[in-house]
C-alpha positions in Angstrom: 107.0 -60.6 8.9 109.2 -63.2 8.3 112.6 -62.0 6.6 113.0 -65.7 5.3 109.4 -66.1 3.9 110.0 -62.8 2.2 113.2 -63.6 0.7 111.6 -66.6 -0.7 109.1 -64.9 -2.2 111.7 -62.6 -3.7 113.5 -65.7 -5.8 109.5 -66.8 -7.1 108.9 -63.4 -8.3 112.5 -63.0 -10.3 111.3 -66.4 -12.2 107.8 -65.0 -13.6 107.8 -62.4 -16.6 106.2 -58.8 -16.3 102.8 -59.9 -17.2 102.7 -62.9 -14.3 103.9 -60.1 -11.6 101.5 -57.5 -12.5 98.7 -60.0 -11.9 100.7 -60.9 -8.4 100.5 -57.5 -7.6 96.9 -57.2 -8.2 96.6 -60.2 -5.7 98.3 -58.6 -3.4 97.3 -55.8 -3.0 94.1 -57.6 -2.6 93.0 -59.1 0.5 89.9 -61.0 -0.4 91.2 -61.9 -3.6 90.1 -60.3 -7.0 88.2 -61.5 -9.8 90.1 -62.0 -12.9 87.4 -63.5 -14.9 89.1 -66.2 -17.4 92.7 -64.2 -17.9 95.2 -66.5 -19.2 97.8 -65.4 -16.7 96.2 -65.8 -13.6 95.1 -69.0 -14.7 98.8 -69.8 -15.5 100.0 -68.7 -12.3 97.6 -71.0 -10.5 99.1 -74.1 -12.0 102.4 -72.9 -11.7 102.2 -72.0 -8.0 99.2 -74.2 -6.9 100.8 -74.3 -2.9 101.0 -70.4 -3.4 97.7 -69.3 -5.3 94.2 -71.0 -5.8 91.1 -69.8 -7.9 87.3 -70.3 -5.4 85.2 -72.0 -8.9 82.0 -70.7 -7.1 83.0 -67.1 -6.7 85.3 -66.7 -9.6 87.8 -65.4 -7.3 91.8 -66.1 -7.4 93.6 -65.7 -4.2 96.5 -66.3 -1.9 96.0 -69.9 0.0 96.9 -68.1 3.4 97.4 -64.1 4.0 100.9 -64.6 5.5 101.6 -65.9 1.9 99.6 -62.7 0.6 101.6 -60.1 2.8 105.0 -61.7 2.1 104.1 -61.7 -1.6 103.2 -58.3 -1.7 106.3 -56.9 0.7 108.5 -59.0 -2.1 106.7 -57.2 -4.7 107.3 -53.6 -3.1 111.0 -54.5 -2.2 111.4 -55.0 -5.6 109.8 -52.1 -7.4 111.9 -49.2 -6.4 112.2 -46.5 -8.9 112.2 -49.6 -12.2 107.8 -50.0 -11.4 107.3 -47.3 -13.6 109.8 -48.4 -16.3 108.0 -51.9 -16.3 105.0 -51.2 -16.8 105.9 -48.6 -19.2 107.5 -51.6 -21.2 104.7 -53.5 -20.9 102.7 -50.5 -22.3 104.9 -50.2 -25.0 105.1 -53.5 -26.2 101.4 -54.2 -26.6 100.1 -55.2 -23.2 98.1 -52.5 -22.2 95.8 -54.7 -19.6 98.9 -55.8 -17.8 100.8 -52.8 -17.6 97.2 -50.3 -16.5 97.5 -53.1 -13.5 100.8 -52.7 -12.8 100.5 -48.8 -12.6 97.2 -49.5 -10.0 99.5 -51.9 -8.1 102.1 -49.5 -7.0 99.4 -46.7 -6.7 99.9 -44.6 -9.7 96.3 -44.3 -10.6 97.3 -40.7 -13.0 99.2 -42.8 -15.1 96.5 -46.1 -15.5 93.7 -44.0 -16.0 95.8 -41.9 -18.7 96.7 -45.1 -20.5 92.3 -46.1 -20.2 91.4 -43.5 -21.9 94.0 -43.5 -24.7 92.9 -47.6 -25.2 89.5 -46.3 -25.9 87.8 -44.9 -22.9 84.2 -45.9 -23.4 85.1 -48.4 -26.1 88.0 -50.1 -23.7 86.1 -53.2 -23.2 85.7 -53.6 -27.8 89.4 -53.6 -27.8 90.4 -55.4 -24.4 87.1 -57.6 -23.0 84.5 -57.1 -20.9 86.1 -58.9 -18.3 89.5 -57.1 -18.3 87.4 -54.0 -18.6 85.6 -54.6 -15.6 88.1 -55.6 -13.4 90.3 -52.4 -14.3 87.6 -50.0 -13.3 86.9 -52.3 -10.3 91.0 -51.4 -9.0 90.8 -48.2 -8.9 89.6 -46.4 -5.6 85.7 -46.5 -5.2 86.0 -42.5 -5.1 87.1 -42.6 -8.1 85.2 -45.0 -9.8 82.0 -42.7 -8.6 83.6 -39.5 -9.5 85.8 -39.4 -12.6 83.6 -39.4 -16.2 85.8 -41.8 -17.6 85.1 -44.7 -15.2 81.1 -43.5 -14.5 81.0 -44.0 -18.3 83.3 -46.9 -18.6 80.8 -48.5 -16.1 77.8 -47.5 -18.0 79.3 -49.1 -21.2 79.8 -52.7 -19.3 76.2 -52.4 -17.8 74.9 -51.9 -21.6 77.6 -54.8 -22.4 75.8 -57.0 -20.1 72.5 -56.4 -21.5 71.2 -54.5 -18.3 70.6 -51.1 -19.5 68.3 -50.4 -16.2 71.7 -50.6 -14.5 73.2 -48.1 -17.1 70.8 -45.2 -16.7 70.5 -45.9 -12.9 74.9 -44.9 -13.4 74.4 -42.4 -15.1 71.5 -40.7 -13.2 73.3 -40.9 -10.3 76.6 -39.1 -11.6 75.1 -36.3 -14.0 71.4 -36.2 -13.0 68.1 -37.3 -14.1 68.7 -34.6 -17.4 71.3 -36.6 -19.0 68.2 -39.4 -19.9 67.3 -36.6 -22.0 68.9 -37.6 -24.9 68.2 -34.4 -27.1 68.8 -32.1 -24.1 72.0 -34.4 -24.0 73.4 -33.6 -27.6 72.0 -30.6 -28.0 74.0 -28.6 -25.1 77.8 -29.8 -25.5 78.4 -26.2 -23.0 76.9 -28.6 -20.5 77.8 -32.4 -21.4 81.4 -33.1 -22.6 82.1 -34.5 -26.1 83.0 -38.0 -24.6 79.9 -37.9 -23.3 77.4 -36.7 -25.6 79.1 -39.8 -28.2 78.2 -42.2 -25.1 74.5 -40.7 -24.8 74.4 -42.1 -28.7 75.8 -45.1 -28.4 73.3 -45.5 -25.5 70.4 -44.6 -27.5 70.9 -47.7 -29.8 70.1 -50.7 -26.7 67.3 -48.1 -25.2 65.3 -48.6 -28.4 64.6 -44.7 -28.6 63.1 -43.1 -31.5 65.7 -40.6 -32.9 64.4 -37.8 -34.8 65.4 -35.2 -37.0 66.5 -33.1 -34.4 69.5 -35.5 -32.5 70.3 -36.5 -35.9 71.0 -33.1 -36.9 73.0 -32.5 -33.7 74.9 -36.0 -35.1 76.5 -34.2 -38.1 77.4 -31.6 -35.5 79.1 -33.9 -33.5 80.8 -35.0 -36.1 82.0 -31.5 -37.3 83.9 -31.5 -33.6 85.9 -34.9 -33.9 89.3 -35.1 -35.6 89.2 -36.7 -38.9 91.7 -39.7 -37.5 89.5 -40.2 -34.8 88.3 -43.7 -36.1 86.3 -44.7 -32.7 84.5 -41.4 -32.6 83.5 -41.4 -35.8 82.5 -44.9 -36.5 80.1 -44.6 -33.4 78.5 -41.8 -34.8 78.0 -43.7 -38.1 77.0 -46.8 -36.3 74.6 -45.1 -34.8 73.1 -43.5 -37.7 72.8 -46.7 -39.4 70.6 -48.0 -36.2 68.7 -45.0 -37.6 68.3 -46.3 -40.8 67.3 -49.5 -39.9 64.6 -47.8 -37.7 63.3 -46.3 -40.6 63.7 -48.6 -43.1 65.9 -46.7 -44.8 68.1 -49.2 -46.4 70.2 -47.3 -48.9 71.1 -45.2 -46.4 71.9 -47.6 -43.7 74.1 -48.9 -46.5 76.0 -46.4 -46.7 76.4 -45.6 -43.0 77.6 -49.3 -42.5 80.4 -48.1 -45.0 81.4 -45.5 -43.3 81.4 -46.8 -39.7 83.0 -49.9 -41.2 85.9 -47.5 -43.0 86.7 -46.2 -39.2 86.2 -49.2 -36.9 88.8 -51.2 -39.5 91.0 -48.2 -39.4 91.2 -47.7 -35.5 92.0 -51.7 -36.0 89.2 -52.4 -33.3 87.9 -56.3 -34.9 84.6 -56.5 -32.6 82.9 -53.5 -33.8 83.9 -54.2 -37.4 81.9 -57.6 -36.2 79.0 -55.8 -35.2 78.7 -53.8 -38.5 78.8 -56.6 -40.4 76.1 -58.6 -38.3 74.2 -54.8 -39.3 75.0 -55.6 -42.9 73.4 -59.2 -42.7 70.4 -58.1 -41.1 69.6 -55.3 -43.8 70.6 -57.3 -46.3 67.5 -59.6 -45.1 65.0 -56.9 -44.4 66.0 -56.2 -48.3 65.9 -59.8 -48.8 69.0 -60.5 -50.8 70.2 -63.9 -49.7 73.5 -63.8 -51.4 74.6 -60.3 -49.2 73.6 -62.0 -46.4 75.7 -64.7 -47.0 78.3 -62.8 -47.7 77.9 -60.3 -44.5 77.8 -63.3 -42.4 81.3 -64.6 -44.2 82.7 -61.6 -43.2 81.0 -61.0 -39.5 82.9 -64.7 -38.6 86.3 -63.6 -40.1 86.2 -60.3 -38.2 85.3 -62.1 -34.8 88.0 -64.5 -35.7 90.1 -62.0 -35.4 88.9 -61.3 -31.3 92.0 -61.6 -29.1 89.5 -62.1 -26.0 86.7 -64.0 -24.8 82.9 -62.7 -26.1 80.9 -65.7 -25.9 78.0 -63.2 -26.3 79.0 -62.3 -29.8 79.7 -65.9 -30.7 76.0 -66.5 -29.9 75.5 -63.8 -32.0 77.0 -64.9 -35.2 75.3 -68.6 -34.4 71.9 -66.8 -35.0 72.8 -65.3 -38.4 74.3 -68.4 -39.1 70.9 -70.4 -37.8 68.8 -67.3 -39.5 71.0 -68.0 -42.7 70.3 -71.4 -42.8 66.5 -71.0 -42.1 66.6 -69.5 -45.3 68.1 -71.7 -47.0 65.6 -74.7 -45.7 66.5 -75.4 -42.1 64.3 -74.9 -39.6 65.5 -77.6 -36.9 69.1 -75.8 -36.8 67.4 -72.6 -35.7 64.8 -74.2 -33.4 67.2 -76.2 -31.8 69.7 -72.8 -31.3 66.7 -71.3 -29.4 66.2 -74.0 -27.0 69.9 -74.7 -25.9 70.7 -71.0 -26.4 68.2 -68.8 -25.6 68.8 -68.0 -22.0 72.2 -66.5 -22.4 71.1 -65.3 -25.7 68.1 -63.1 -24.7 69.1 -62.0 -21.0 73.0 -60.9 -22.6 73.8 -57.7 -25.2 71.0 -57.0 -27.2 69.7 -54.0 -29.4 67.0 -53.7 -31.6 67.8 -54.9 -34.7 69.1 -58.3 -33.6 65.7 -58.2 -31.1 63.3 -58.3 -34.0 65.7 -60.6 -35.9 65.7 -63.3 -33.3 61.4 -62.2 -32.8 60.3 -63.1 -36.5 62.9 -65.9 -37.4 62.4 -67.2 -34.2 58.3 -67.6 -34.0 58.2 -68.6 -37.4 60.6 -71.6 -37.5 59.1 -72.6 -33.8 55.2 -72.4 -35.1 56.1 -74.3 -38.5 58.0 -76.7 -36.8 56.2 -77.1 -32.7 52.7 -74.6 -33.7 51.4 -71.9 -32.3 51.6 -72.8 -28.7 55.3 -73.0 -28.6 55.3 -69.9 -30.8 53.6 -67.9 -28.6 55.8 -69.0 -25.6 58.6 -68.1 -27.4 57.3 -64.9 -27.7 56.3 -64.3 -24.3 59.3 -65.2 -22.8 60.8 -61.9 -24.1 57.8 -59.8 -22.8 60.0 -60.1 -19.0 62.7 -58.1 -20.5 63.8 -55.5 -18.0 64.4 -52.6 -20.6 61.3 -53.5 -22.7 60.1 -50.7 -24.4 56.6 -49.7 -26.0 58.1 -50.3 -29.6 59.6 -53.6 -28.3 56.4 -55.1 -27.0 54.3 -54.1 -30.7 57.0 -55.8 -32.8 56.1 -59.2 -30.1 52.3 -58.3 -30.7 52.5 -58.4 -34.0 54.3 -61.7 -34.4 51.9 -62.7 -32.4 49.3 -61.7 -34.8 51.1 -62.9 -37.8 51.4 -66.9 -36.3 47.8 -66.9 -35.6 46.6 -65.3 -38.9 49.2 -67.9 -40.4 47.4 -71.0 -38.2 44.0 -69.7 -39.8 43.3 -68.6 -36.2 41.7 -65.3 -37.7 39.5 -64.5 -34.9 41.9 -64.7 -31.9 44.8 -62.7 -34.1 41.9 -59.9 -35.0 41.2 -59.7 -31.3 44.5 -59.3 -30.4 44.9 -56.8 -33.4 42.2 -54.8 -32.1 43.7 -54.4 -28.5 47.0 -52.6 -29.8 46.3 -48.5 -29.5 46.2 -47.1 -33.2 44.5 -44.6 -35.1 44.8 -47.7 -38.0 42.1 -49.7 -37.3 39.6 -52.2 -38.8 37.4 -49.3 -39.6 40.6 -47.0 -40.8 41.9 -49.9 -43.2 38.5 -51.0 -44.3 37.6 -47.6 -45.7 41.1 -46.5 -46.9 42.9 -46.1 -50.6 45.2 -43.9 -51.1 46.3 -43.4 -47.1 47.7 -46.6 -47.8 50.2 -45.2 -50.0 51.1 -42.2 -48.1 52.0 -44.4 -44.6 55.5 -43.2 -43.3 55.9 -45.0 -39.9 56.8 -48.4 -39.7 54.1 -49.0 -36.8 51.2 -48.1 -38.5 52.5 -49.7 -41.7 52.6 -53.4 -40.0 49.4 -52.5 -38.3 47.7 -52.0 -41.6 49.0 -55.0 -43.0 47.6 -57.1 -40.6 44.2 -56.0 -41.0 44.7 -56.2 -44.9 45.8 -59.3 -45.0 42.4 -60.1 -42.7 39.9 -58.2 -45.1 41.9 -60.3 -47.7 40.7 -63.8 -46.2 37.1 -62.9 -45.4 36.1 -60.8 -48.4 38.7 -61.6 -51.4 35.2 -60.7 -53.8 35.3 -57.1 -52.7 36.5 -55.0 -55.7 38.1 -52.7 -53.1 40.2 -54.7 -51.8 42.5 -54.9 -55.0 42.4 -51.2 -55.4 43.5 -50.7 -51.7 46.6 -53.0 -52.2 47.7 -51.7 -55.6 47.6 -48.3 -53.6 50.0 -49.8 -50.8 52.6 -51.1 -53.5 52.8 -48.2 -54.1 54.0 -47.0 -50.8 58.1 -45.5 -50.8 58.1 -47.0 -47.8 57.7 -50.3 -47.5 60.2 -52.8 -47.9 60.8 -55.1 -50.8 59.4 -58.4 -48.6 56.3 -56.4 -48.4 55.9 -55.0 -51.8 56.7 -59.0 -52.6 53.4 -60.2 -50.6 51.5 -57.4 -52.1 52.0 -58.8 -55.7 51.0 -62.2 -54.6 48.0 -61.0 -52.2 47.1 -59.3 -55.9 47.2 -62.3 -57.9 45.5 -63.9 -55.3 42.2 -61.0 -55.7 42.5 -61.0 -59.4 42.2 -65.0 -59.4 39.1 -64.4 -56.5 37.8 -61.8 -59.4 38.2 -63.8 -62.5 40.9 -61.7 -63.7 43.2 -65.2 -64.7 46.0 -63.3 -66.8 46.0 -60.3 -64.1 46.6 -63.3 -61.1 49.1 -65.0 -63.7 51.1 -61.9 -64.5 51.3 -61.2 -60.5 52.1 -64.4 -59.5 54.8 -65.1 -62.2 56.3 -61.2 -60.8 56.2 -62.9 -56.8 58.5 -66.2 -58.0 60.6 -63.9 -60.5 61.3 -61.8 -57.5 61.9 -65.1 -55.1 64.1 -65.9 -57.5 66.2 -63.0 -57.6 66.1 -62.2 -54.1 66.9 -65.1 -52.8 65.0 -65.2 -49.6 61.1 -67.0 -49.2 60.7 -66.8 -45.9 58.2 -63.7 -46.1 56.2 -66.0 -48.4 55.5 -68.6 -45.7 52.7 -67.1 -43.8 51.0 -66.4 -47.2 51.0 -70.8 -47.7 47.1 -70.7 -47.7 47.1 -68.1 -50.8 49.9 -69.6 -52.5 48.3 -73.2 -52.4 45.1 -71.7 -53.7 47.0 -70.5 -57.0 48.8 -73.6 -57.2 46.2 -75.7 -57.2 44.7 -73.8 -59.8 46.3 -75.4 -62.8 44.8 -72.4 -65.6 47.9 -70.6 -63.4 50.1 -73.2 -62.5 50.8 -74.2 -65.7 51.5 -70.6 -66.6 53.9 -69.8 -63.9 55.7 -73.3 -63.7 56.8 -72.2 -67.7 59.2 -69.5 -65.6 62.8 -70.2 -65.3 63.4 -70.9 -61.9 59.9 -70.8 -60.5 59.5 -75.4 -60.2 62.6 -74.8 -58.3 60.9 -72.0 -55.6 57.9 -73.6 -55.4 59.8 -76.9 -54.6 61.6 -74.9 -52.1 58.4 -73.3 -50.4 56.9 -76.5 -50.2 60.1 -77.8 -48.6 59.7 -75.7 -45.8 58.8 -77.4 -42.1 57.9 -80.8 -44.5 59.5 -82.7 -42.0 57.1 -81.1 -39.4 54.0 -82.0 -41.7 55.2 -85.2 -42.1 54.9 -86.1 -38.5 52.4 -84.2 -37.8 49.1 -85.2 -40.0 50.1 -88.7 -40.9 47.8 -90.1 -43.7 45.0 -86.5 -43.6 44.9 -85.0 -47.2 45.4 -81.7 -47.8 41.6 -80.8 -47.9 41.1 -82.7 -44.7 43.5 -80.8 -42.5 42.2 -77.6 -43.8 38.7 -78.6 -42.2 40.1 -80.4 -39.1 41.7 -76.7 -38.4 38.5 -74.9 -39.1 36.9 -77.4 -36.6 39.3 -77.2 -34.1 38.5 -73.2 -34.2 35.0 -73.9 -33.6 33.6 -73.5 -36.9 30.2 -74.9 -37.9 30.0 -77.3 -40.7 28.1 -74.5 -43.2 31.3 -72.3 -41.9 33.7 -74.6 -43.2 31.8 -75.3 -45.8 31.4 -71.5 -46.9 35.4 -71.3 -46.4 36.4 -73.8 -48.3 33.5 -73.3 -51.1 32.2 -76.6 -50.1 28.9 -77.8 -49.6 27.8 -79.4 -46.2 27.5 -82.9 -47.6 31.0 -82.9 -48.7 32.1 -81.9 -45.5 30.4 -83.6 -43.5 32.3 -86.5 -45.6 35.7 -85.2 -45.1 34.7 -85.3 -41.0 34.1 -88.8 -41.7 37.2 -90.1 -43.2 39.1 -88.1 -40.2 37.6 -89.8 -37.8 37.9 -93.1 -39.1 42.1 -92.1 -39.3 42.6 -90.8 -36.2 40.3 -93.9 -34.2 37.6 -91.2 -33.3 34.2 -91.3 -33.2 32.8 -87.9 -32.6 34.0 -83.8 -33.3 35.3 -83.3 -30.0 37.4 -86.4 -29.6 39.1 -85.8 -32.9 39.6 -81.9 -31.8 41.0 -83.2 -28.5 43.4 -85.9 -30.1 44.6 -83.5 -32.9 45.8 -80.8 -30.6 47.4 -83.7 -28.3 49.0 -84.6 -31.4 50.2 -80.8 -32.0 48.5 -81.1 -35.2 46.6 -78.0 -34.7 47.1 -75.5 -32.6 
């Protein structure tokens, strides 16, 4: 090599700080460049030395410009190291920059020492105090034998597969390095002779994007686990309680997962680790609407954006994140187009990034019902669709996706396609079960079969609100411990709605002034949506409206129910009353005139009237033209 190229590379590398050489040494060292993703420094470098260094935009890849420049680089690099490497990067350790000085240390070869300082910055949680990116392209430097043979990096690995929202890739990892068994989460946690501590918590913290159904058992081996950690182990112990409070969720459980967020949230802000105090607020948000308190939610969201705020890295995944609680938030509040239009621009990166669960179902039920109010059912069930291709859908995942599905139809008066599609999901709670059942409705204890039997209820509700049964079956599922205040809220209104069907007017005025009361307090109105048909019917009722309109607060909910996709009504049945678009959907569904008619406690000469006067608005002439121009017009579905 040329002594002259190498002394001037000697005099470029005493003008960059320790940071700038570490990266030089990472680029040195490699011979078809690395991938840095978006670090500052490297970027830095190539604008300071663009004749030396240059960064390939379609590979992502920084690099020397010729491998002459590379070699006299790196000889420069190892004139200069002597026995002062290790005192530099301990420096750099020292003062803070961990990333730059675990590089350094690979540089010169002194893998003991970088793969010390990985674990002490974490281990499995690296990447929540450092990046994804960084994380990655640490592991990446060390020798392939050791990236397939040490614990530490097979784990670190399976964390940035999860990270990446492929948790195919994760258990593929972790198959391959401990065996088949270690998918096993109880045989896992339940034998710490044969799995280490470290990786038992990972087997956990896995469990949470698998979607698996933790029982008593693993949860029991949880406290366990936590018997073994040092009380100033923050990380350790706040995944533990973030785990639980998955749990919780799970369960519905919402005291508890209170009080788990707490305690995970006591830890993560202790070990000083911002992105997982992020994540346990975006928990507290999503609880906190499951309860259906709008001003927690507010609040938990507040608190989720300051935490990220306080990210030193690059997570454009969790910014999309916090712009669907933010979207969810304002959907609340009124908003549909800010969380439609979120989906469309967002929801590739969105859904195909990190996900687990809980923000799963969040983004299923917001979503489909601010795309059906706002674009109908067809968009809706696109929506929901898309998600079916998910590689780690689960059984659990694709019921919650069914069910939506179920919900927008039954809300879109499509009762006959939502009861088919009810009746293909594999229950023991069926048509037959819920038709015949009282007190079981009380005593349900899994979240499945609860949603299940609320889907057929709310059917046997529409076609035979006469039955005397049917009020008796849903006083005895409010009083089930188990369901959530959003449901116990449509329960009281699906009563008033039987007692008014029954004659009982103070009964369905008593109820009803309960639902807005509870509105009210809450907050949120969103569950109340779907139930539009029953609401308008005791609206329009003025021996109750006049009743409940006397409540403080209630003009104010109704205005804000009403408010809800008006701009979508608006444009979509320009100059059809109320009455009219109720028969045009009927039509549209096939019904006969004597079915509308019997619906809509009609006779046939009055609908046959209404047909008329939608024909003459929308320029048609006969049934099928207006059913073809309605659903051109996305005015039905």
């Amino acid at each position: 090599m040329d002594s002259t190229a190498r002394d001037v590379a000697q005099d470029l590398i005493l003008q960059l700080d320790e940071e700038e050489r570490a990266v030089l040494s990472v680029l040195a060292a490699a011979s078809d460049g690395a991938c840095l993703g978006n670090n500052s420094t490297a970027l830095g470098l190539v604008e300071k030395l663009p004749a030396c260094l240059c960064l390939q935009r379609e590979t992502g890849r920084f690099r020397f410009r010729t491998d002459q420049l590379r070699k006299a680089v790196g000889a420069a690099l190892a004139g200069s190291k002597g026995d002062n490497e290790r005192e530099r990067a301990l420096s750099l350790y020292a003062d803070g920059k961990a990333v730059a000085a675990i590089e350094l240390a690979q540089a010169s070869g002194d893998y003991a020492q970088a793969l010390e300082w990985f674990r002490e910055q974490g281990n499995q949680f690296f990447m929540h105090l450092h990046g994804l990116d960084a994380c990655f392209r640490i592991i990446s430097n060390f020798p392939r034998e050791m990236q397939e043979s040490n614990a530490s990096l097979v784990v670190g690995l399976a964390m940035h597969a999860l990270k990446s929202g492929s948790i195919n890739r994760a258990r593929h990892i972790i198959k391959e390095h401990y065996g088949a068994e270690a998918l096993d989460l109880e045989r896992v946690v339940s034998n710490p002779e044969l799995y280490s501590r470290d990786f038992r918590m990972f087997r956990l913290v896995m469990s949470i994007y698998e979607d698996y159904a933790i029982g008593n058992t693993v949860r029991d081996h949880m406290f366990e686990l936590l018997g073994e950690l040092d009380l100033d182990d923050h990380l350790n112990r706040g995944g533990i309680y973030n785990t639980m409070l998955e749990v919780c969720i799970q369960r519905q459980q919402m005291d508890a997962a209170e009080e788990m967020a707490n305690r995970a949230c006591h830890h993560y802000q202790a070990a000083n680790v911002h992105l997982l105090v992020f994540y346990i607020e975006l928990h507290r948000a999503v609880f906190s609407l499951v309860r259906g308190v709008l001003p927690e939610v507010e609040r938990a969201v507040a608190a989720a954006g300051e935490s990220l705020s306080k990210v030193t890295f690059d997570s454009p995944t969790d910014h999309r994140l916090l712009g669907l609680l933010k979207a969810v938030l304002a959907y609340e509040k009124g908003d549909a187009e800010q969380l439609v239009r979120y989906l469309n621009e967002e929801f590739d990166k969105f859904a195909y990034g990190e996900l687990w669960p809980t923000i799963t179902e969040l983004a299923l039920y917001y979503g489909s019902l601010a795309i059906s109010g706002e674009l109908g059912v067809a968009a809706a069930r696109a929506f929901l669709d898309k998600w079916r291709i998910q590689e780690w859908r689960s059984r659990r995942f694709n019921f919650v996706i069914t069910i939506r599905q179920v919900d927008i139809l039954q809300n879109h008066n499509r009762w006959q396609e939502a009861a088919d599609l009810l009746t293909s999901v594999q229950s023991r709670i069926n048509l037959t079960w819920v038709e015949s059942a009282e007190e079981a409705l009380g005593l349900l204890d899994d979240t499945r079969e609860t949603a299940i039997a609320f889907a057929w209820m709310r059917h046997l509700i529409r076609h035979a609100p006469n039955n005397p049964m049917r009020l008796r079956q849903v006083e005895h599922f409010q009083g089930n411990p188990h369901i959530n205040d959003r449901q116990r809220s449509t329960l009281t209104l699906w009563v008033a709605y039987l007692a008014r069907s029954q004659r009982d007017l103070t009964r369905a005025r008593v109820q009803f002034t309960k639902v807005l009361e509870s509105a009210a307090r809450m907050g949120v109105l969103t569950h109340l949506i779907g139930e539009k048909s029953i609401l308008d019917k005791l609206i329009e009722d003025k021996r109750i409206s006049q009743f409940v309109r006397a409540t403080p607060g209630a003009v104010d909910i109704l205005r804000r129910l009403d408010s809800f996709h008006a701009g979508a009504r608006q444009r979509s049945v320009p100059g059809l009353t109320r009455q009219e678009l109720r028969v045009l959907m009927l039509v549209s569904e096939g019904a006969s005139n004597k079915f509308v008619a019997r619906q809509l406690r009609l006779s046939e000469v009055t609908v046959k009237f209404h047909l008329g006067n939608i024909y003459r608005k929308m320029g048609c002439t006969k049934r099928a033209e207006a059913i073809a121009a309605a659903r051109a017009l996305n005015w039905v579905a």
